[in-house]
C-alpha positions in Angstrom: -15.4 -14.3 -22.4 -15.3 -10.8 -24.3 -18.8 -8.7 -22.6 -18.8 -5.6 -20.5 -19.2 -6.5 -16.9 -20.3 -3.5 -14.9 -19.3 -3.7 -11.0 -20.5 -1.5 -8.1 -17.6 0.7 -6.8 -15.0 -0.4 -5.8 -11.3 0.7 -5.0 -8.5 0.1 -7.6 -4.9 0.3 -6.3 -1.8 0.9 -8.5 1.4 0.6 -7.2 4.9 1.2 -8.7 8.7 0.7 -7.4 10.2 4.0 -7.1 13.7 4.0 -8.6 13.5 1.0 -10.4 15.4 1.8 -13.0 18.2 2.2 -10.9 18.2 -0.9 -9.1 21.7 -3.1 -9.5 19.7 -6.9 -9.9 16.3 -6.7 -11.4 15.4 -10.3 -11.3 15.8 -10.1 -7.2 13.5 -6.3 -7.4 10.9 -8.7 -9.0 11.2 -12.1 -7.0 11.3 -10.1 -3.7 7.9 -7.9 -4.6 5.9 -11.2 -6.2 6.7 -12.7 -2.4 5.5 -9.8 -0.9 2.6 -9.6 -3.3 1.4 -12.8 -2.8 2.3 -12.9 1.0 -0.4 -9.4 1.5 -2.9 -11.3 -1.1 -3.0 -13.1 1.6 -3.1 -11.1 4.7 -5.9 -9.2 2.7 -9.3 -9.8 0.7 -8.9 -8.7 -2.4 -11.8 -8.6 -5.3 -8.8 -9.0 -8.1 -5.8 -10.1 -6.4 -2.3 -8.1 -6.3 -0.1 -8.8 -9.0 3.2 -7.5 -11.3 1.4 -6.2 -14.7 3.8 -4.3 -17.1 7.7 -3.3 -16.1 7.6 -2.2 -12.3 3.6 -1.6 -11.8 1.4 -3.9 -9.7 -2.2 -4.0 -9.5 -5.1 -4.8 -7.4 -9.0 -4.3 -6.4 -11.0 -3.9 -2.8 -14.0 -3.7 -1.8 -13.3 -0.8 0.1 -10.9 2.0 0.3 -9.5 1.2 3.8 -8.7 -2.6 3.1 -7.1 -1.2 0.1 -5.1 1.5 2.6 -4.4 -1.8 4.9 -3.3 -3.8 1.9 -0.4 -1.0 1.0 0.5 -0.5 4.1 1.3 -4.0 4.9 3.4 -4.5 1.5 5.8 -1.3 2.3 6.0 -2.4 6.2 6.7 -6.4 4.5 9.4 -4.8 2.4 10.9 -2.8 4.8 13.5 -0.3 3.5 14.9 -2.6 0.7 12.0 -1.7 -1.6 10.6 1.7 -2.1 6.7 1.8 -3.6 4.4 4.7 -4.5 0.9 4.1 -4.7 -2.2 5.5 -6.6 -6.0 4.5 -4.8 -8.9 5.4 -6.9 -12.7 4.7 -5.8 -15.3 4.1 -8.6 -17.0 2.1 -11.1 -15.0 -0.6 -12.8 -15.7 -2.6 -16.1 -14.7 -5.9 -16.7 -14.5 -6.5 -21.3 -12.2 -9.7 -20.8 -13.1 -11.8 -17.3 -10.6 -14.4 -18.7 -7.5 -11.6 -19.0 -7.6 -9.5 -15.6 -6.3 -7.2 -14.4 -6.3 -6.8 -18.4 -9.4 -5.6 -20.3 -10.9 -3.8 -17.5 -12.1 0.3 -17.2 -14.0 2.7 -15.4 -13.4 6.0 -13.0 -11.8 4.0 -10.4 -9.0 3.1 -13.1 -8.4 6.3 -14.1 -8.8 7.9 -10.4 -6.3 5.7 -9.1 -3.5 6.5 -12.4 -4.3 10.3 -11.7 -3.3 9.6 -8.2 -0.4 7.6 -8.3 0.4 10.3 -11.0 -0.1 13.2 -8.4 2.3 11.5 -5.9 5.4 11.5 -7.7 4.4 15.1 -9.0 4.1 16.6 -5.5 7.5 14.7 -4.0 9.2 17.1 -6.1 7.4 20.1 -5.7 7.9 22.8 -2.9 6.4 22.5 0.2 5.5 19.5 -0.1 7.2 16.3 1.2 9.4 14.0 -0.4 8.1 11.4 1.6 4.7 11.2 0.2 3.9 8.1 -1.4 0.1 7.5 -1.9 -2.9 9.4 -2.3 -6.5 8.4 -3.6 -9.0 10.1 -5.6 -12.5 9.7 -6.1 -14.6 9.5 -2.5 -15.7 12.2 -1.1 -13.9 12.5 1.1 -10.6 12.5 -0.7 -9.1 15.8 1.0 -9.4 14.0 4.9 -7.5 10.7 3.8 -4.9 12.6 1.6 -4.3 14.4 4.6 -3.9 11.6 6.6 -1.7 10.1 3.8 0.6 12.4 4.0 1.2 12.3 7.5 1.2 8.4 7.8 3.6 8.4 4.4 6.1 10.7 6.4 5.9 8.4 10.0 7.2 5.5 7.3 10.1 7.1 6.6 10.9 7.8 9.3 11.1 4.0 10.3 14.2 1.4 9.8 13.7 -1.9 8.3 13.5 -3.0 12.3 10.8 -0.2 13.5 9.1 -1.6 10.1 9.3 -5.6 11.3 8.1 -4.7 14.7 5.0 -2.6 13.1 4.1 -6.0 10.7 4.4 -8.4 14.0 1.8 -6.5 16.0 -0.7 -5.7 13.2 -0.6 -9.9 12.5 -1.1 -9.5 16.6 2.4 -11.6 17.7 3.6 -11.1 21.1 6.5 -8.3 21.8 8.5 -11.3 22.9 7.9 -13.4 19.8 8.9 -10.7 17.9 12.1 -10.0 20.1 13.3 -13.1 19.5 12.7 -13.0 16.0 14.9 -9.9 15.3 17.6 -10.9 18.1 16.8 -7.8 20.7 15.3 -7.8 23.4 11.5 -7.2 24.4 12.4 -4.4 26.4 13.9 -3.1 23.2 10.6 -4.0 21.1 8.4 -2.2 23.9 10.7 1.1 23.4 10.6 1.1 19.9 6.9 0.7 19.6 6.0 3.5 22.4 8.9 6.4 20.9 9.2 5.4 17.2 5.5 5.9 16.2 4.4 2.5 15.9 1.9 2.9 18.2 0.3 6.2 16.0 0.6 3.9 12.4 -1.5 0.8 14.4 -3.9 3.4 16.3 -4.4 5.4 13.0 -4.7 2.7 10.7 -7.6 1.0 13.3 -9.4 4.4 12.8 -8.9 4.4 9.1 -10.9 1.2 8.7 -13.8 3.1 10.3 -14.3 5.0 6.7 -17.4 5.1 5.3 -16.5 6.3 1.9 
């Protein structure tokens, strides 16, 4: 069906694997994001569903901006440190011209809000004064300057983490036991308990709770 399908706003997330270029096997970069992809699809409630579009970008649509915050935050912590991603949020109007070809076929400001964000990120990481640990902002709400800010502090706790600090942060926001996870990584739950109170794992779940209190 070729028509132009005009949608309230909505929040359009681009994502893209930083250094990909430089990554020894590819086909693994690929198969290991497409799990992860469809493993958040899941976790999640996208309109459009995450997916791989062209060379190393993914794409996907919320409702809102902080299930589209939740849905990032998830695939980086699923990743853990093996995968890096930069992401791009942009809240606006969307247009569907090809229903039977998404994410293809589609425009509108929250499009092109989220490819001048994604855009921005990887300009500031270089630039000085700011941190190379940034790696999503969004554009478009207004209240863009309040979660940018927030962004950039949440992107810097991430790095921050280790693939273990990351595991333990994905077992409590799916709300498992410190125990279960223990056992899972081989450590003890003492160990867990420690790592959640002192590595900031406790701030990313407390500030991600408030997050999903935006009104945008």
């Amino acid at each position: 069906m070729n028509s132009r399908t005009p949608t309230q706003h909505q929040a359009a997330l681009i994502g893209d694997v930083v250094g990909s270029r430089q990554h020894p096997d590819q086909a693994q970069l690929f198969t290991q994001l497409r799990k992860a992809l469809n493993w958040v699809n899941t976790q999640t409630s996208p309109v459009q569903a995450l997916q791989i579009t062209i060379g190393d970008e993914l794409q996907g649509v919320f409702a809102e901006i902080a299930q589209a915050i939740r849905a990032a935050l998830l695939l980086s912590l699923y990743l853990g440190t093996d995968i890096d991603l930069r992401y791009g949020l942009g809240w606006g109007e969307l247009h569907s011209f090809d229903t039977e070809q998404l994410p293809y076929g589609q425009s509108g400001t929250a499009w092109w809000h989220a490819r001048n964000a994604i855009e921005e990120v990887s300009a500031r990481a270089h630039r000085k004064f700011w941190p190379a640990s940034l790696r999503m902002q969004c554009a478009g709400t207004q209240q863009d300057t309040l979660l940018n800010s927030y962004l950039i502090c949440r992107d810097e706790l991430l790095s921050r983490m280790d693939a273990r600090d990351r595991r333990i942060a994905l077992g409590l926001f799916q709300n498992e036991q410190q125990q279960d996870i223990a056992q899972t990584l081989g450590i003890s739950q003492p160990a867990v308990a420690k790592r959640q109170q002192h590595h900031g794992i406790n701030a990313l779940l407390r500030a991600q709770q408030l997050i999903e209190t935006f009104n945008q």
